[in-house]
C-alpha positions in Angstrom: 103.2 95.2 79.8 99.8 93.8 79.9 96.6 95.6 80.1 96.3 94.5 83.8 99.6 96.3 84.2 98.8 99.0 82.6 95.9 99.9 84.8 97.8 99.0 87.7 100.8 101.4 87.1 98.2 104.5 86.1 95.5 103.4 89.4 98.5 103.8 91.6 99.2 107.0 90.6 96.1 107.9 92.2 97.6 107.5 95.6 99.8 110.7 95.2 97.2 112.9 93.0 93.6 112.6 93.3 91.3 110.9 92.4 92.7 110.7 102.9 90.0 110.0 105.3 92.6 110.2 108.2 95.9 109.8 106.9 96.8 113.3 106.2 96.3 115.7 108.8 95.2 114.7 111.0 91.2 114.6 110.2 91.2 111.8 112.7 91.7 112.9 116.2 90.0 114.8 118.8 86.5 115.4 117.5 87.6 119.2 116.7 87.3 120.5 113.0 90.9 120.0 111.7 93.2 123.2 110.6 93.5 121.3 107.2 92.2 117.6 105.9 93.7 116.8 102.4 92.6 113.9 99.9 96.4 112.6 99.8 98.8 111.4 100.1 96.8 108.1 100.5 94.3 106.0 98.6 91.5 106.9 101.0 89.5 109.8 99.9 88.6 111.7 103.0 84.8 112.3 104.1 84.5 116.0 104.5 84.5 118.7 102.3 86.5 122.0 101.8 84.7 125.0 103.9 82.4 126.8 101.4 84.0 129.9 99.9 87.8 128.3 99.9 90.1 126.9 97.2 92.2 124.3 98.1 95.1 122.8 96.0 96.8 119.5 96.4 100.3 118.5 94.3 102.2 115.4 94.3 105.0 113.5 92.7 105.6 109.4 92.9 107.5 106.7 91.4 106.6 103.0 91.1 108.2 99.9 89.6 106.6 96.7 88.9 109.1 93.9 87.7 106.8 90.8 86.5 110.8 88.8 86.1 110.2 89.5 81.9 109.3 92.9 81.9 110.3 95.6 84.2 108.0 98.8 84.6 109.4 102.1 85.8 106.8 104.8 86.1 107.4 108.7 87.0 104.3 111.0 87.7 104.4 114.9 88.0 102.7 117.1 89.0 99.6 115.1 90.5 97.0 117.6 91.2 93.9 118.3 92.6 92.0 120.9 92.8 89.5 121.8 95.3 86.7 124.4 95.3 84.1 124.5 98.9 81.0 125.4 96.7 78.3 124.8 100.0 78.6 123.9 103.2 78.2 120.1 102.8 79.4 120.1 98.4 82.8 120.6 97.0 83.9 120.7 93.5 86.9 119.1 92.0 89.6 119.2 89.1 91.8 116.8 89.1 94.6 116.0 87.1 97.8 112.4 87.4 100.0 114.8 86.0 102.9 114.0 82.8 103.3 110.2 83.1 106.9 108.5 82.0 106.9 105.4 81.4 109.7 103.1 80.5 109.4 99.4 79.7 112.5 97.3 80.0 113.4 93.5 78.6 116.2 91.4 78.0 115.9 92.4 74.5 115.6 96.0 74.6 113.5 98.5 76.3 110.7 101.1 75.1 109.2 104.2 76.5 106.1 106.4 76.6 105.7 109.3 78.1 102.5 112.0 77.5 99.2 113.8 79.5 97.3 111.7 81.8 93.2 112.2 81.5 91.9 115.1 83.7 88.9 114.7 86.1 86.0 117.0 87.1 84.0 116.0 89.8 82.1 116.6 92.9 81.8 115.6 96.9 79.1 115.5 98.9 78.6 115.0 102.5 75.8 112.9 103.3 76.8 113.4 107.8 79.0 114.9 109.7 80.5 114.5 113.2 81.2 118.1 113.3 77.4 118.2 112.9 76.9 115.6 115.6 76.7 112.6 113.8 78.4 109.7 115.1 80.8 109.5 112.1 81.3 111.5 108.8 80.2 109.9 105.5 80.4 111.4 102.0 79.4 110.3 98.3 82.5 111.1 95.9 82.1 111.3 92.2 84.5 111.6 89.3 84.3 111.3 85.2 87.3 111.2 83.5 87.5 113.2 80.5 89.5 111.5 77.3 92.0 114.6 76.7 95.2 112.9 77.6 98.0 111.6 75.4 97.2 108.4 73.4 99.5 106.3 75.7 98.1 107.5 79.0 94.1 109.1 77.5 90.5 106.6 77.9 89.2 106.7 74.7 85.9 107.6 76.1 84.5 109.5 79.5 84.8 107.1 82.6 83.0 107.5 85.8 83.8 106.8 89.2 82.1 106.6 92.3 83.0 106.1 96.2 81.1 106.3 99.4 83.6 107.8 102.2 83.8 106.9 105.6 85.7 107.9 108.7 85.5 107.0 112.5 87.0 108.2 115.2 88.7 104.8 117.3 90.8 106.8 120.4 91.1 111.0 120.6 94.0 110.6 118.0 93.0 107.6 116.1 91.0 106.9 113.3 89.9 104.8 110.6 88.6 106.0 107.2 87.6 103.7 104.6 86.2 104.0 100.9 83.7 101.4 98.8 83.4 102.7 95.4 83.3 101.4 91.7 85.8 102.5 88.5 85.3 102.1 84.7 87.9 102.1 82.1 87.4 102.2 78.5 90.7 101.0 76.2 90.2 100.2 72.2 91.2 96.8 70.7 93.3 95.6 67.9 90.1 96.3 65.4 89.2 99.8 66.8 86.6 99.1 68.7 86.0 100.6 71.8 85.3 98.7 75.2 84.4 99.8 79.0 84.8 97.7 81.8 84.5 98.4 85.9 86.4 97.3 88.8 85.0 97.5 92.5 87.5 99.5 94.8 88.3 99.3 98.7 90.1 100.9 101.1 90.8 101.1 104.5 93.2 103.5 106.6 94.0 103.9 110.1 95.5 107.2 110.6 97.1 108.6 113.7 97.9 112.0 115.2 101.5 112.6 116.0 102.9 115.4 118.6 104.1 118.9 116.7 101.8 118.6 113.8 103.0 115.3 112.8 100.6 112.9 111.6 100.6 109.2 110.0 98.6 106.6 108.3 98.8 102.8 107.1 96.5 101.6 104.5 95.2 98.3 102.9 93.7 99.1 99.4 93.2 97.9 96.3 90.3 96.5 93.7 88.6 93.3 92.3 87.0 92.5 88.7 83.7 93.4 88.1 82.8 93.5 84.0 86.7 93.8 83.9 88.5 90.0 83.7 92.0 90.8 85.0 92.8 90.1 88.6 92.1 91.5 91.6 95.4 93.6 92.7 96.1 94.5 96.7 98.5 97.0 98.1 99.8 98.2 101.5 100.9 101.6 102.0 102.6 103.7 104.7 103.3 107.3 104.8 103.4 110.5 107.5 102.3 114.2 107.1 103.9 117.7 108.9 101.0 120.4 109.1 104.3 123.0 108.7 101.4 126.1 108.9 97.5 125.8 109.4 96.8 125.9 106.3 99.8 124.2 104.5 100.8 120.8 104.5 103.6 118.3 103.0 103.5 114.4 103.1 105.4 111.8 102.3 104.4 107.9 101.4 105.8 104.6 100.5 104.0 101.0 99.7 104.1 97.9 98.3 102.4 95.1 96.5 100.6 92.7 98.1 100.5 90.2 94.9 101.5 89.7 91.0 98.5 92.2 89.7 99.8 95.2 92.1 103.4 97.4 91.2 106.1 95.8 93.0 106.9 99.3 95.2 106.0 102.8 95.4 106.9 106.0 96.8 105.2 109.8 96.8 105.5 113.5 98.2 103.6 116.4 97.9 102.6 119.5 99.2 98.7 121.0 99.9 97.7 124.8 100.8 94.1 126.2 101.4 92.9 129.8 100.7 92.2 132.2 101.8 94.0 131.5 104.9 
C-alpha cells in the first residue's frame, strides 16, 4: 500500500468519527433549532455548535476496501468518537478520537496486517453566524491538531493541524446544503528518519433532506487535492440516512464509493449520537 493509500484508508475513516452540516438530523429544514445536529455520519462538519452547558458524544463503526488490482486493502475502525463539550453560546470544544484501526493488506503472494491506536484530536468550533440568530445562513470556523499518541502503524510522528470553514443553507423548508473548505497536514518519517509535513486542501458538499417520522438523509461529494503534498487528488460519493429514535439520541447509517484510483474502492458506517443533559 502506498503512502497515497495509506492516507486515503485513515482520511475516510473520518467520515464515521470525527474529525454533518445537514446530513444528520436534520439541521437542514424548517428554520427551527433542531432537537439534535450531529458532526456524522458524513464528511461535512456541520456549522453550529452544541448548546453551552451540554456534552454531547458521537460513536461510529465503518469498513472500507480499496483494491488497486495488486494489492487489496481491507480496513476496520472502532469505536470512532467524538466528543463534544458546548463551552459558550457560539464555542464548542472537542475530543476526538478514529478509534482501533485493522488493517489487513492482501497480494498474490501473501498478505500482511497492522492493527493499533489511531491519533486523538482536541479541538474547537466556533460560530462566526447563525440563522437561528437571523443570519441568512450559519457559518462556523472548525479547528483540529492531532496529537502523535497512536500506534506506530496508524500515529503522525508530529502534531498536525486542521482547519475548515462550515457552511450550511437552507434550499426548500426540508432541504439543505452544507459544505466545508478547509486544509489538512500530515507528517510521516522517511526511510532515513527524517521527519516530513505536507497539506492537502479539503472540500465538501452535502445536500441533506428531512424525511417524515424523524427520518433524515444526505448525499455528499467530498474529497481533497495536493497542496505541499504530491500524491493525487482523491474524490468520493457518499449516501447515508439518520432516525432521531428520541430528541436527544440518534443512529445513522452510510455507504459510499470512490470516484477515482486515489479514493477506497467502497465504504460503509453506523453509529449512534446522544446529548446531555436531556
Amino acid at each position: 500500500m502506498t503512502r497515497s493509500q495509506a492516507g486515503a484508508v485513515l482520511l475516510s475513516f473520518a467520515l464515521f468519527a470525527p474529525p454533518a452540516a445537514l446530513s444528520q438530523s436534520l439541521e437542514a429544514g424548517a428554520g427551527t433549532a433542531p432537537e439534535l445536529v450531529t458532526d456524522r455520519p458524513d464528511q461535512t462538519e456541520s456549522a453550529v455548535v452544541v448548546p453551552d452547558g451540554t456534552f454531547q458524544a458521537e460513536f461510529g463503526a465503518a469498513f472500507l476496501r480499496d483494491d488497486d488490482g495488486l494489492v487489496r486493502v481491507d480496513a476496520f475502525e472502532a469505536p470512532g468518537t467524538l466528543l463534544r463539550f458546548g463551552l459558550l453560546r457560539n464555542l464548542e470544544l472537542r475530543l476526538a478520537w478514529a478509534g482501533w484501526i485493522e488493517l489487513e493488506n492482501r497480494r498474490e503472494v501473501g498478505r500482511d496486517s497492522a492493527s493499533g491506536a489511531a491519533d486523538p484530536e482536541i479541538g474547537a468550533k466556533l460560530v462566526l453566524v447563525s440563522a437561528a440568530d437571523g443570519g441568512a445562513f450559519d457559518l462556523a470556523l472548525l479547528g483540529h491538531l492531532a496529537l502523535p499518541a497512536g500506534e506506530d502503524d496508524f500515529n503522525s510522528p508530529r502534531a498536525d493541524p486542521s482547519l475548515r470553514v462550515n457552511g450550511a443553507h437552507d434550499l426548500a423548508p426540508a432541504v439543505g446544503l452544507g459544505w466545508n473548505v478547509g486544509y489538512e497536514a500530515a507528517s510521516f518519517e522517511d526511510a532515513r528518519g527524517e521527519v516530513h509535513t505536507l497539506g492537502r486542501v479539503i472540500y465538501t458538499v452535502a445536500a441533506g433532506f428531512d424525511l417524515a417520522d424523524h427520518w433524515g438523509c444526505f448525499v455528499e461529494l467530498f474529497g481533497d487535492f495536493p497542496a505541499s503534498d504530491p500524491e493525487p487528488a482523491a474524490h468520493s460519493l457518499d449516501a447515508g440516512l439518520t432516525w432521531l429514535v428520541a430528541p436527544r439520541v440518534q443512529l445513522d447509517l452510510a455507504a459510499g464509493v470512490g470516484l477515482n484510483d486515489a479514493a477506497p474502492d467502497w465504504f460503509v458506517g453506523a453509529g449512534l449520537s446522544f446529548r446531555v443533559p436531556r
